[in-house]
Residue frames as qw, qx, qy, qz and C-alpha x, y, z in Angstrom:
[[0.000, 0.890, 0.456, 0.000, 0.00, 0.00, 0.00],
 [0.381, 0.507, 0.017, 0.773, 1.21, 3.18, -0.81],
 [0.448, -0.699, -0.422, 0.364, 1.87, 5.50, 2.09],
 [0.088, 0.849, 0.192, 0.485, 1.97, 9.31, 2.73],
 [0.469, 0.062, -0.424, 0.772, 4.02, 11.34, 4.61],
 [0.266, -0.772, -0.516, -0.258, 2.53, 13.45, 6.88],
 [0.161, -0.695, 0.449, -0.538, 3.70, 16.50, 9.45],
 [0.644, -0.482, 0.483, -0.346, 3.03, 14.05, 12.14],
 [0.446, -0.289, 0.836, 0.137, 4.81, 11.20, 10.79],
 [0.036, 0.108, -0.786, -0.607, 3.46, 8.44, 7.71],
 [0.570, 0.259, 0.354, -0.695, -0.09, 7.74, 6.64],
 [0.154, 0.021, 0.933, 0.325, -2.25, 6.14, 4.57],
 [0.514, -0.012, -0.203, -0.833, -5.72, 6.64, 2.85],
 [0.187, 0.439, 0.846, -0.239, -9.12, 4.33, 4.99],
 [0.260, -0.296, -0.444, -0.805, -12.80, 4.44, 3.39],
 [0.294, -0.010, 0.567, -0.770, -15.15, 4.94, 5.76],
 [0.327, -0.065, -0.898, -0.286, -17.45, 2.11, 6.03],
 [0.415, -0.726, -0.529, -0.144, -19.70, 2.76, 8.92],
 [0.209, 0.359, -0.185, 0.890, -19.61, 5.51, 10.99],
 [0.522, -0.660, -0.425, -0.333, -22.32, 4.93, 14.06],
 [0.586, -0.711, -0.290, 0.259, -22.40, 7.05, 16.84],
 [0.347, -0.555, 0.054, 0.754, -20.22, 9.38, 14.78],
 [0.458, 0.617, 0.601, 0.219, -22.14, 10.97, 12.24],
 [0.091, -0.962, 0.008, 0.256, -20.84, 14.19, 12.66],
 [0.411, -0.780, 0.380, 0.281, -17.59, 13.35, 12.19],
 [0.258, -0.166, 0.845, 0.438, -17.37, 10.67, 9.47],
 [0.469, 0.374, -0.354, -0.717, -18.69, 10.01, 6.09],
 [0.731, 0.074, 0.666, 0.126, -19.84, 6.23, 4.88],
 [0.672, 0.655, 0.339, 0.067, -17.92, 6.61, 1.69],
 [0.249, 0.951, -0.096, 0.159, -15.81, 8.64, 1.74],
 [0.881, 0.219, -0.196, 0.370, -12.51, 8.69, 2.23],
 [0.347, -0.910, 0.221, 0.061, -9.88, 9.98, 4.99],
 [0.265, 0.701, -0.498, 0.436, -6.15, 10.27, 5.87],
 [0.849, -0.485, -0.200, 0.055, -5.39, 7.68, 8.25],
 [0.085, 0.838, -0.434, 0.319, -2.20, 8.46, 10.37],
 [0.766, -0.067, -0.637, 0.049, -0.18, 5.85, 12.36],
 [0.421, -0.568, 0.308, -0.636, -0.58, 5.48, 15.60],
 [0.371, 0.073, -0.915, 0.144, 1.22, 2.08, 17.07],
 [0.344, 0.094, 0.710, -0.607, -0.96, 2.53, 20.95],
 [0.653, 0.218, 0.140, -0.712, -4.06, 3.16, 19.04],
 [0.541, 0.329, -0.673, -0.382, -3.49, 0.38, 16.97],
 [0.045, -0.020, -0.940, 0.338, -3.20, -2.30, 19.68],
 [0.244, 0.267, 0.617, -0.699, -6.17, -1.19, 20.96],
 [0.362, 0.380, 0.810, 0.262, -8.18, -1.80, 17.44],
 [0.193, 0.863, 0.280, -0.374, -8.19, 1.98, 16.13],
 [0.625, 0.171, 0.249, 0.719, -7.14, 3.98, 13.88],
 [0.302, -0.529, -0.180, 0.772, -5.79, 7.21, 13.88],
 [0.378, 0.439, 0.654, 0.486, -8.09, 9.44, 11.01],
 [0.135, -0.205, -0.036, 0.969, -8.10, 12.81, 9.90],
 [0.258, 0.617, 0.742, -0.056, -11.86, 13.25, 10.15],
 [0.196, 0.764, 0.472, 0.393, -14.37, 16.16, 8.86],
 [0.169, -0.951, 0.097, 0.241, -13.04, 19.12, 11.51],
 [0.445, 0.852, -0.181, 0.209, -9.72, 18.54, 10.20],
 [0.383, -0.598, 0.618, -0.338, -8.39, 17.58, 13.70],
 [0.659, 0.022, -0.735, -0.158, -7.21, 13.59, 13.29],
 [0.750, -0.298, 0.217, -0.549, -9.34, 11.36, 16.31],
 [0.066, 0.098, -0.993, 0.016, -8.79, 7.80, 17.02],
 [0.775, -0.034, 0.099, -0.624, -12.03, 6.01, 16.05],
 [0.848, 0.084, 0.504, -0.138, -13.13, 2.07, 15.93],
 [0.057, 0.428, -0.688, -0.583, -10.73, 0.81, 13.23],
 [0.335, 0.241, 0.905, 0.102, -13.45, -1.83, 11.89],
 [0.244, 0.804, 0.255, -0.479, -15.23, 1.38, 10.85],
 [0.305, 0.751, -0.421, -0.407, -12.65, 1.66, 8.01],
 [0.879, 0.215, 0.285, 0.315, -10.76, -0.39, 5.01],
 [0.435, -0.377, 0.442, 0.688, -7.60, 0.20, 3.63],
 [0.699, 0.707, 0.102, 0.041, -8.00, 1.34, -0.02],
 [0.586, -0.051, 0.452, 0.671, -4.60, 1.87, -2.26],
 [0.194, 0.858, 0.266, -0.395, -4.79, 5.18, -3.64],
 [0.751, 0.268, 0.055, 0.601, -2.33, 5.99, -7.13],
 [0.580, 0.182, 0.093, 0.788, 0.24, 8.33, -7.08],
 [0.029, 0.354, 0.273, 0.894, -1.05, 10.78, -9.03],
 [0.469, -0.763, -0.323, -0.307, -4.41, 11.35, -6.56],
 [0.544, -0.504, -0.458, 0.490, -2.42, 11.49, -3.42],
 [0.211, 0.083, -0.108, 0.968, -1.91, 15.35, -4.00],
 [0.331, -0.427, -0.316, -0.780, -5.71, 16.15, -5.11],
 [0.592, -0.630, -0.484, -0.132, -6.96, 13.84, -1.97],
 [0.480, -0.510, -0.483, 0.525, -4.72, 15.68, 0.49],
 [0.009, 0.230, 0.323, 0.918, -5.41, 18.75, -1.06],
 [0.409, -0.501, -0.586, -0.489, -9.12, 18.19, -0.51],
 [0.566, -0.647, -0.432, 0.274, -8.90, 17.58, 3.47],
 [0.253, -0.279, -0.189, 0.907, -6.61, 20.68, 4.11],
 [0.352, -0.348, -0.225, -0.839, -9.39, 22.87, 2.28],
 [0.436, -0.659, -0.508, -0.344, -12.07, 21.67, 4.60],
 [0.391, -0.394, -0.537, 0.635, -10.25, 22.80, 8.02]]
């Protein structure tokens, strides 16, 4: 999988797949900035730069990996800094 650098260290692109009890925050469908986060990970989360813009540790079973190419990784982190 193809991974992204990030200020706070490497990342990776999750589709949001369900998103109960945080409907505010997440999309089903859409598609975040996941960030790594080894604790959260034990602990079955993942670290995702949600709709405020601010990245949350939520229920990783809520997401799937996806493999994003190349060329998109500018337009999709493009997209999330416009929405803060």
């Amino acid at each position: 999988m193809a991974r992204l650098i990030h200020r706070n260290g490497s990342g990776h692109f999750v589709l949001c797949v369900q998103n109960r009890s945080y409907r505010a925050s997440l999309e089903i469908r859409k598609v975040y900035r996941a960030l790594a986060d080894p604790d959260g990970e034990r602990h079955g989360l993942v670290r995702v730069i949600d709709d405020s813009g601010e990245d949350y540790l939520y229920p990783r079973r809520y997401f799937v990996d996806i493999e994003v190419p190349k060329p998109a990784h500018k337009c999709f982190s493009l997209a999330q800094v416009s929405a803060r």
